[in-house]
GUMARMI-255689 format. One record per atom (N, C-alpha, C): x, y, z. Coordinates in steps of 0.001 Angstrom, whole numbers, plus 500000, padded with zeros to 6 digits. Example, Ala and Ser with C-alpha at 12.3 -4.5 7.8 and 13.67 -1.06 7.14 Angstrom:
2
513190494310507800512300495500507800513200496700507800512850497750507080513670498940507140512900500030507870
// end
This chain:
128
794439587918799281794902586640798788795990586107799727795874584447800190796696584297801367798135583507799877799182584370800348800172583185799593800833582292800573801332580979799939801506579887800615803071579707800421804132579182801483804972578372800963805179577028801534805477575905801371805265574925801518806683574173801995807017573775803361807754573169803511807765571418804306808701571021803309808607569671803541810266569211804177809717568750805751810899567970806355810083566589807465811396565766807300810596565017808129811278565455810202812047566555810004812330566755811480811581567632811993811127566713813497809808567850813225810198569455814274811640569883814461811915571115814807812303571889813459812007571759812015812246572896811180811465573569811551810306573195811306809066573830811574809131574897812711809431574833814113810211575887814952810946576716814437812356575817813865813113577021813239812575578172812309811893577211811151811157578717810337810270579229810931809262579204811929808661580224812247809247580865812685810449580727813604811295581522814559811807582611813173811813581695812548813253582952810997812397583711810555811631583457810411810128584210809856808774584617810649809251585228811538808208585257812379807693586759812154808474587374811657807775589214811207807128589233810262807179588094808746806618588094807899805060587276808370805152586034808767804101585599809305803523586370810250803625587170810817802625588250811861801948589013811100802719589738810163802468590573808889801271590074807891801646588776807879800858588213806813801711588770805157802541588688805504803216588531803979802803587263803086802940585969803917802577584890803518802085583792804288802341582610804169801515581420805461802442580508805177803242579903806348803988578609805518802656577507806040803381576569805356802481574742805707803736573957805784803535573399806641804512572060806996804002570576806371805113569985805913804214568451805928805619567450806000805238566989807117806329565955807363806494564718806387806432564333805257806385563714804506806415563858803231806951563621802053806803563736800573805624563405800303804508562308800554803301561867800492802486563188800856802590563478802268801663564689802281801592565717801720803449566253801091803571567195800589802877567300799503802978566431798880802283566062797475800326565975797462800044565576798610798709565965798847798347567340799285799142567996799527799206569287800062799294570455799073799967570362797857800050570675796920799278570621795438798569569249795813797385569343794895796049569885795221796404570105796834795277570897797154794945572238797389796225573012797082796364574412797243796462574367795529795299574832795012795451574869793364795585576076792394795350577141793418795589578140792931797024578769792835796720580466792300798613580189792184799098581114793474798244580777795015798790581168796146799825580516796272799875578995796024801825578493796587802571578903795456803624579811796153804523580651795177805956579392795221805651578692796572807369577622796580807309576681797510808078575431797139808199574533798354809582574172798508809540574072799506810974574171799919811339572726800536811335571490800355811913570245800518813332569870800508813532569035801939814314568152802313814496566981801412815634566867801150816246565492800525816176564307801012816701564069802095817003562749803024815297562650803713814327561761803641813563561939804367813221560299804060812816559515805376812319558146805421810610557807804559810737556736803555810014556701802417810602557168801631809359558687800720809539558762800046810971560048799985812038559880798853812883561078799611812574562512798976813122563560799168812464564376798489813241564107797072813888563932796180814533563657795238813714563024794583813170561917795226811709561358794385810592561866794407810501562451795463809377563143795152809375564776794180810119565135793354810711566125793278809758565740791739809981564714790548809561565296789393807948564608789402807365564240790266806358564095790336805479565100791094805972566334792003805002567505792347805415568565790984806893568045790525806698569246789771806296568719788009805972567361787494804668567359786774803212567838787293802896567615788513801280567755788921801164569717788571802441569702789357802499571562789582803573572267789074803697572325787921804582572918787291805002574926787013804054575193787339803800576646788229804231576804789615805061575935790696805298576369791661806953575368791511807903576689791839809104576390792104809290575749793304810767574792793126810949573859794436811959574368794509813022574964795905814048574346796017814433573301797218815160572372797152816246571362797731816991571828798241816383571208800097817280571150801400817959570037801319819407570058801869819945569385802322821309569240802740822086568450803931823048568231804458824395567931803757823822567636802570825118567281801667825037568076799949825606569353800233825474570081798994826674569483797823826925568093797762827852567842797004827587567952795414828204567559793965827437568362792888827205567324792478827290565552792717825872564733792313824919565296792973824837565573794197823682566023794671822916567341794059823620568298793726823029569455792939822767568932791654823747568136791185823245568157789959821380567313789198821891565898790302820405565275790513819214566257790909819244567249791698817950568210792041817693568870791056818952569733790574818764570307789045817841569445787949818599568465787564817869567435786419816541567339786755816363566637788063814575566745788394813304568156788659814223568982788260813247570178788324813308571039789319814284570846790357814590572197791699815156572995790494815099574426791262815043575670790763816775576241791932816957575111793095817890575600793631818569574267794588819425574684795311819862573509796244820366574396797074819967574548798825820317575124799767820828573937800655821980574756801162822929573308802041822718574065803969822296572704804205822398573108806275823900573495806280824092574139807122822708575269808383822167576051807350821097576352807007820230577488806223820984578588806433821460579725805301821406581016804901820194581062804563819637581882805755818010582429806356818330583710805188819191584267805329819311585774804228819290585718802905819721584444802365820234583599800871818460583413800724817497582630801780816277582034801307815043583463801428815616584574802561814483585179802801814651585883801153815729586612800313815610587068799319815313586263798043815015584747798127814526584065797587812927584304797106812369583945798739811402584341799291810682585651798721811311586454798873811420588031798379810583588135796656811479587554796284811704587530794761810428586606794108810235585912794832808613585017794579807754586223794886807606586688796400806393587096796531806445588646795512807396588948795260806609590022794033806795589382792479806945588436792484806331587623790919804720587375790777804517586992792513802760586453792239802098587818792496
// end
């Protein structure tokens, strides 16, 4: 069974960075990430992985369109079986508190604690 996690930014070097952070688990095949530069795609991306391989998505706040904040209680009505948490540059506590209310499960502030998300990470893949 391939598990999925799902990250949504619109810069397109996260995507570098996490493979780089995760590059023993992805060799391994612990899991598979997916990128989608957009809340739109994310959200198409997510209705299309329907099984319960996506264990998490991990979305950016600030993103041009849709932001992830809006897009936040509308993947998690479609998909209410897969936890989100909320990236972003400004961990202030409107800001936590708005991710909270809409259904994140967390709020991680840049630069990433890679150690804070890999035991995140962790903790999903032996739930599924």
């Amino acid at each position: 069974m391939s598990v999925y996690i799902l990250v949504v930014d619109d810069e397109p070097d996260v995507e570098a960075l996490f493979r780089q952070q995760f590059r023993r688990d992805l060799r391994a095949g612990r899991f598979l990430m997916e990128f989608a530069p957009s809340a739109p795609v994310a959200l198409q991306r997510a209705a299309e992985i329907r099984d319960a391989t996506l264990i998490l998505i991990l979305s950016d706040i600030n993103m041009p369109g849709m932001s992830g904040l809006e897009m936040l209680p509308i993947v998690r009505a479609a998909r209410p079986d897969v936890p989100v948490i909320m990236i972003t540059a400004y961990g202030d506590q409107d800001t936590r508190r708005k991710a909270l209310e809409r259904g994140a499960i967390g709020l991680v502030t840049k630069p990433i604690d890679f150690t804070l998300l890999r035991q995140e990470i962790d903790s999903r893949l032996e739930a599924a």
